[in-house]
C-alpha positions as CSV (number, residue, x, y, z in Angstrom):
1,X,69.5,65.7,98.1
2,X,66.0,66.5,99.9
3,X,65.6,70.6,100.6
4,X,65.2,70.0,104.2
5,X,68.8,68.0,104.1
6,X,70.3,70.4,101.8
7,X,69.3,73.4,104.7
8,X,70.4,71.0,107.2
9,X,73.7,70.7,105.5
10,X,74.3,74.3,105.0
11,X,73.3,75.0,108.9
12,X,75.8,72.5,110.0
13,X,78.3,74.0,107.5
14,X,77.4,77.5,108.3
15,X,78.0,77.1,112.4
16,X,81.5,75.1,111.4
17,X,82.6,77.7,109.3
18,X,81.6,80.4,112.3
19,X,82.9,78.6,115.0
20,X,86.5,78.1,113.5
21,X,86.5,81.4,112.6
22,X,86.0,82.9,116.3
23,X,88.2,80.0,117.1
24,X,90.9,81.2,115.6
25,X,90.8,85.1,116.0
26,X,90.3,84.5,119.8
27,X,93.3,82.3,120.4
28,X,96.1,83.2,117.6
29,X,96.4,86.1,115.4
30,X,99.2,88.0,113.4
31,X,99.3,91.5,114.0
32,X,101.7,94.6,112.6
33,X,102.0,97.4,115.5
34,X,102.9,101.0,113.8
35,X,104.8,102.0,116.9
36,X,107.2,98.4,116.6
37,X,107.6,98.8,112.3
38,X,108.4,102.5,113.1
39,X,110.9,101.5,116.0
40,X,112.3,98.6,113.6
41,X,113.0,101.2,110.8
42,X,114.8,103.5,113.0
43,X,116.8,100.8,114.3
44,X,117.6,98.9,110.9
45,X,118.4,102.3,109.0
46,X,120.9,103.3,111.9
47,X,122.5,100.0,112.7
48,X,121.8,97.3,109.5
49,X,125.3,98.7,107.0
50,X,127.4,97.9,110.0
51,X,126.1,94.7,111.5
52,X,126.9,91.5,109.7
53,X,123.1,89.6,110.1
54,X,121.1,91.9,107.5
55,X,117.3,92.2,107.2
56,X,116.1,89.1,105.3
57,X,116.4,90.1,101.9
58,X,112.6,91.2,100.5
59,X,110.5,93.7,98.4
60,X,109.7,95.2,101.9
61,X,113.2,95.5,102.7
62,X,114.1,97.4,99.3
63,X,110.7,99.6,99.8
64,X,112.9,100.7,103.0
65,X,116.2,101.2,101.2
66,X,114.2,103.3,98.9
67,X,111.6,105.1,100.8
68,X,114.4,106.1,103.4
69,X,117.5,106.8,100.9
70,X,117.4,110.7,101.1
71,X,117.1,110.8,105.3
72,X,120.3,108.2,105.4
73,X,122.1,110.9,107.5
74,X,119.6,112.4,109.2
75,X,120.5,113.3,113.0
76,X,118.7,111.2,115.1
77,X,120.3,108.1,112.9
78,X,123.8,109.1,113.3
79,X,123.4,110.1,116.9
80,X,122.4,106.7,117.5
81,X,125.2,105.4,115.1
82,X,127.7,106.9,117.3
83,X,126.7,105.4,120.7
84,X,129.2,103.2,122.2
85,X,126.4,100.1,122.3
86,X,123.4,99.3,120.4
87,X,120.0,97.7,121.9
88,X,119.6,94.4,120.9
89,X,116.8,93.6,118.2
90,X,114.4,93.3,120.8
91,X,114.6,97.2,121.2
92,X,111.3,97.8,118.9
93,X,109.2,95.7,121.4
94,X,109.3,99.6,123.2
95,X,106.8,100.5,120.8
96,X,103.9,98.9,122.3
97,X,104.5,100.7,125.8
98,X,104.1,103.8,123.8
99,X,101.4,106.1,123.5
100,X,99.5,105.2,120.1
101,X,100.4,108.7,118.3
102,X,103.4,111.4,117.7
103,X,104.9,112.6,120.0
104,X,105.5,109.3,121.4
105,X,105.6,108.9,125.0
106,X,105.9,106.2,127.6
107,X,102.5,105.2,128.8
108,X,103.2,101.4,130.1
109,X,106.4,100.9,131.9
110,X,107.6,97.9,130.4
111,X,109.1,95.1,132.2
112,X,112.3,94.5,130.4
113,X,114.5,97.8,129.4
114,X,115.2,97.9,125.8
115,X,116.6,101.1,125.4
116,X,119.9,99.9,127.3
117,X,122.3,102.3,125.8
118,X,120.8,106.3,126.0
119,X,118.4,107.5,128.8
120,X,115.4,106.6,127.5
121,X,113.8,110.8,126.9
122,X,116.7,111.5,124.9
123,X,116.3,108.3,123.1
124,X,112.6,109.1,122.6
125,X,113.4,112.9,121.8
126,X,115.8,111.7,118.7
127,X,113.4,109.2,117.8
128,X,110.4,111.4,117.6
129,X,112.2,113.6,115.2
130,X,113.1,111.0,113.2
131,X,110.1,109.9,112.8
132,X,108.2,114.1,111.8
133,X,110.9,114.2,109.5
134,X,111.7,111.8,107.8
135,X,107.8,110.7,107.2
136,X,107.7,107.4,108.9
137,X,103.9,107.5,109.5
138,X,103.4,107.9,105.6
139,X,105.7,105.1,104.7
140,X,103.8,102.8,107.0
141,X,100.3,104.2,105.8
142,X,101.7,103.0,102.3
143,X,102.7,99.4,103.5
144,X,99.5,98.9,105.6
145,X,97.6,96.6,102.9
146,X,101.4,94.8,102.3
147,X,101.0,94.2,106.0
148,X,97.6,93.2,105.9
149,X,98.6,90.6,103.3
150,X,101.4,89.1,105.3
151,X,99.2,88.8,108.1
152,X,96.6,87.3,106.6
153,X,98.8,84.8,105.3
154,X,100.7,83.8,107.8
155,X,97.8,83.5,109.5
156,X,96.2,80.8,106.5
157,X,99.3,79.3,107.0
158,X,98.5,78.4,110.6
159,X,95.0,77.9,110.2
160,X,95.8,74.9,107.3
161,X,98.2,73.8,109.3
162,X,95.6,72.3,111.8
163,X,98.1,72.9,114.8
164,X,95.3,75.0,117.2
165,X,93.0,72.4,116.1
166,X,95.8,69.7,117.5
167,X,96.4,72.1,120.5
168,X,92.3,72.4,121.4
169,X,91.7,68.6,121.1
170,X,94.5,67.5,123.3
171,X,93.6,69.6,125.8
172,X,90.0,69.0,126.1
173,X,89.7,72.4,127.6
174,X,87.7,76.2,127.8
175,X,90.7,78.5,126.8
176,X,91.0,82.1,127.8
177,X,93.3,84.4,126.8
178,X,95.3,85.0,123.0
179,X,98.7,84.2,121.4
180,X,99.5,87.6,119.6
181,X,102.4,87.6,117.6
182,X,103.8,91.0,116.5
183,X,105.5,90.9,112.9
184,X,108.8,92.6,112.6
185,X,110.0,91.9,109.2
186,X,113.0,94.0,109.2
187,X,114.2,91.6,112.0
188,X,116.6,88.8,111.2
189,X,118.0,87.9,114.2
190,X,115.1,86.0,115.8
191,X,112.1,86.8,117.9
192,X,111.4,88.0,121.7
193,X,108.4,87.6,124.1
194,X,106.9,90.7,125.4
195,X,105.2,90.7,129.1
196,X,103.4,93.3,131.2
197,X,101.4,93.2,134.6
198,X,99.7,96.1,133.3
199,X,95.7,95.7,132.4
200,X,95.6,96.1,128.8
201,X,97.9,93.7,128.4
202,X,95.6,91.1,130.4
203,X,95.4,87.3,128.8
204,X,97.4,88.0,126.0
205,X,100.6,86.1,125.3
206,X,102.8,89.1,123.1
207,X,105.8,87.7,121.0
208,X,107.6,90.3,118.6
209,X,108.5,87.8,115.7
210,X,111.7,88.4,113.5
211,X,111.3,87.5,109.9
212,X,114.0,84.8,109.8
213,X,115.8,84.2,106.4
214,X,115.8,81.1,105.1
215,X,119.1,80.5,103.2
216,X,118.3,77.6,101.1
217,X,115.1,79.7,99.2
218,X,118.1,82.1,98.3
219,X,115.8,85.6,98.6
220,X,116.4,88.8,97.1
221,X,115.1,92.1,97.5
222,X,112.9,91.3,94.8
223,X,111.4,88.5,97.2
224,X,107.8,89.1,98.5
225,X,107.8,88.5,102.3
226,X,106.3,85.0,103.0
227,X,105.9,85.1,107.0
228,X,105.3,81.4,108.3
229,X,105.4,80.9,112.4
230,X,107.0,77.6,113.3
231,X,104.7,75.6,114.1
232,X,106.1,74.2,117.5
233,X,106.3,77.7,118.5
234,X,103.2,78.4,118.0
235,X,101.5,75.5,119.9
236,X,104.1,76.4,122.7
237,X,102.8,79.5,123.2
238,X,99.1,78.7,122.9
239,X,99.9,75.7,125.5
240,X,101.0,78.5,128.3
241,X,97.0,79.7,127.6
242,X,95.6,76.0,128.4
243,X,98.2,75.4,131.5
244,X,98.2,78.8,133.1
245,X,96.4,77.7,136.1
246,X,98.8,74.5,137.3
247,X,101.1,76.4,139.0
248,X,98.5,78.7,141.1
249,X,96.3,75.3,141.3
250,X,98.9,74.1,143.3
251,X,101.2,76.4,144.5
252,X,101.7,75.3,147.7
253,X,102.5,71.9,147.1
254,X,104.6,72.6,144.6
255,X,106.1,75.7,146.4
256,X,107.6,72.5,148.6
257,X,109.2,71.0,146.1
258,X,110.3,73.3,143.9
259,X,114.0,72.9,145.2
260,X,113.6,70.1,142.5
261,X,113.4,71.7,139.5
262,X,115.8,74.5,140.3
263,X,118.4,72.0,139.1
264,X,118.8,71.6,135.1
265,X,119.6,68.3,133.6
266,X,123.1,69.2,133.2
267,X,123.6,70.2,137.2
268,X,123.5,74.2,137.1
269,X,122.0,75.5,139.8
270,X,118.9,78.0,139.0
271,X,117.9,81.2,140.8
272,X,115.1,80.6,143.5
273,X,112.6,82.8,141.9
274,X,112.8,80.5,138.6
275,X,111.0,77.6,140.0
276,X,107.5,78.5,138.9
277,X,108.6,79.8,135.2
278,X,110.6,76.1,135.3
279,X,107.2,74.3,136.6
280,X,105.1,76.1,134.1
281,X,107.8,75.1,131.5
282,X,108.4,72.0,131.8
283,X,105.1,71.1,131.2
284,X,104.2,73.2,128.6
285,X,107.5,71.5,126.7
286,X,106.4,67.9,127.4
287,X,102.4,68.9,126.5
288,X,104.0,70.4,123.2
289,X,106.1,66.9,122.1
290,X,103.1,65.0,123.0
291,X,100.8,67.3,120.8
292,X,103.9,67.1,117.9
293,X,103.9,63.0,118.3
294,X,100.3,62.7,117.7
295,X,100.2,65.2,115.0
296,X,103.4,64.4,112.7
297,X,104.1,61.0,114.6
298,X,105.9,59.7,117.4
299,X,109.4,60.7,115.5
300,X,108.7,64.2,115.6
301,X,107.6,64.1,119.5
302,X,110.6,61.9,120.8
303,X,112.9,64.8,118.7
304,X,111.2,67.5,121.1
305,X,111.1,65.7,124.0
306,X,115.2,64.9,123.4
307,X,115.3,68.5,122.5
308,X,113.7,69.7,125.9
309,X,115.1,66.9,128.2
310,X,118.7,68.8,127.6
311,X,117.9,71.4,130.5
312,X,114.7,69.8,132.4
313,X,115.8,66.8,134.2
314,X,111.9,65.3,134.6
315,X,111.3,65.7,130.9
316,X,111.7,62.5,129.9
317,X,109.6,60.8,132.5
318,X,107.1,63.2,132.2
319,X,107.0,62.7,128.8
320,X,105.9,58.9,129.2
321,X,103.7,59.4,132.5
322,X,101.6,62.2,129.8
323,X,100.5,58.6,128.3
324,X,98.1,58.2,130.9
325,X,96.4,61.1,130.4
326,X,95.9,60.5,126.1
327,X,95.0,56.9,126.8
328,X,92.2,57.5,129.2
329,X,90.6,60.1,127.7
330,X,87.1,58.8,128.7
331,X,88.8,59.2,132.1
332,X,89.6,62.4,132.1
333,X,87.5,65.1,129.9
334,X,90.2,68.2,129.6
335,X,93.8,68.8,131.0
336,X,92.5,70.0,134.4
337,X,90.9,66.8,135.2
338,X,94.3,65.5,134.8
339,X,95.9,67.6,136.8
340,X,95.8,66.0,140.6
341,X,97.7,62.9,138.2
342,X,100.2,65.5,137.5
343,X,101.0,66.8,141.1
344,X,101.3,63.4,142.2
345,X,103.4,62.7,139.6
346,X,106.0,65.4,140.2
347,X,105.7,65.3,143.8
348,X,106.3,61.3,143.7
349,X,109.0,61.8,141.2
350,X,111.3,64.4,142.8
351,X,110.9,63.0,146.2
352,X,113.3,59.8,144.7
């Protein structure tokens, strides 16, 4: 190879390496809060002997166990033992409406009211001293390389996955915004989207992931915590990024028919407010089986679509109309070129 096509090469390679890179850190990334870990560890120490669904067995788990043994029966944890309810496991998404050091305090009002069960200063009062001492911010400090790790590697795991590539090249399209998911690996009971109006929040798509246990790989606490996003959740979520603006495109029209779609596939009637979350929905769900059918085969996208079609009536048909759009792509250069097809589609459809 010639010294000018060798630096050639390496430029090419070079840009490649760069652009997947800012790629990826723009649109996806795996992230551990402090506040949400510290908020998972009150929760898990207080609640985990007595509820049946444990924290997926790991070496992070027993670092808990072990770190946390001698404050077992500290106050603040049996105060909250003996409430008549407990949150649910979404409580710990609290911690990013918190102000970033100790004392905590509520900065963001958050849209959804975890703490359900205790007015929320004398929730924040116990959990404040729980967390001076019993050494919480020490604990995490120890585990911030562990959390690193997972991170990173769930990360990997996305990036050789090549679904964001899958999810870019279907849509054709300039993104803007991020798909940030939250780890909480304390958290076996499954995972929660967070949402705020509130600025610093702005073009971010926030979900606090549990770290789901996989019976068949039969853990133990001497397990290291392997952290892998499903994939059609995360091509979901980056799809909301890419079709944010259909709805407000076309509002209006839409806004006329929306009576349509506040009808699920099985007849229940929906709350008027819902149509535009159903809208946005709906075709996210069908843009998602597409993007599953051409990645993993058309198999894998008629199980979604099946999957979806169960509460959205139009998801079939959408499903098949989406055809015209992947088969002309010389037609149309990006999703938004596509989308006067689309209106015309649903406004045609539900007028039947």
């Amino acid at each position: 190879m010639s010294r000018k096509l060798f630096l050639h090469f390496l430029l090419v390679l070079t840009l490649t390496l760069l652009q997947t890179a800012s790629y990826g850190q723009k649109i996806f990334s795996i992230q551990t809060d402090p506040r949400v870990e510290a908020l998972s560890i009150f929760f898990t120490l207080a609640t985990a002997d007595t509820l049946d669904t444990k924290p997926t067995p790991s070496t992070y788990y027993r670092d808990v166990l072990t770190y946390f043994k001698p404050y077992n029966n500290h106050p603040s944890l049996n105060w909250y033992r003996k409430l008549k309810n407990w949150d649910g496991p979404d409580m710990a998404s609290l911690g990013l409406f918190l102000s970033n050091k100790h004392p905590f305090k509520l900065e963001i009002k958050p849209e959804v009211n975890y703490i359900r069960n205790a007015p929320l200063d004398t929730f924040l009062f116990r959990f404040n001293t729980f967390y001076k001492d019993c050494q919480v911010a020490r604990f995490i400090n120890q585990h911030r390389k562990a959390y690193e790790r997972i991170n990173k590697n769930g990360e990997l795991y996305i990036g050789k996955s090549g679904i964001l590539n899958s999810v870019d090249s279907f849509y054709r399209s300039k993104q803007n915004g991020e798909y940030v998911i939250y780890t909480d690996i304390l958290c076996n009971h499954g995972s929660n989207a967070v949402s705020s109006k509130d600025k610093r929040f702005a073009g971010k798509i926030i979900a606090k992931a549990g770290y789901i246990e996989d019976k068949s790989k039969k853990l133990t606490n001497d397990s290291p915590v392997v952290f892998e996003p499903a994939l059609n959740v995360v091509a979901h979520e980056c799809s909301h990024i890419y079709l944010k603006n259909f709805v407000n495109n076309y509002h209006d029209r839409l806004f006329k028919i929306r009576n349509n779609f506040l009808t699920t596939a099985k007849g229940k009637k929906l709350a008027d407010e819902q149509w535009e979350n159903e809208v946005d929905e709906l075709l996210v769900r069908t843009c998602v089986a597409k993007i599953l059918a051409q990645k993993f085969g058309n198999k894998s996208g008629e199980e979604e679509i099946s999957n979806q079609a169960k509460h959205f009536k139009w998801a079939n048909d959408l499903y098949l109309f989406m055809d015209k759009y992947i088969q002309h792509g010389d037609q149309y250069r990006n999703i938004e070129d596509f989308y006067p097809e689309l209106i015309s589609f649903l406004e045609t459809k539900t007028s039947i």
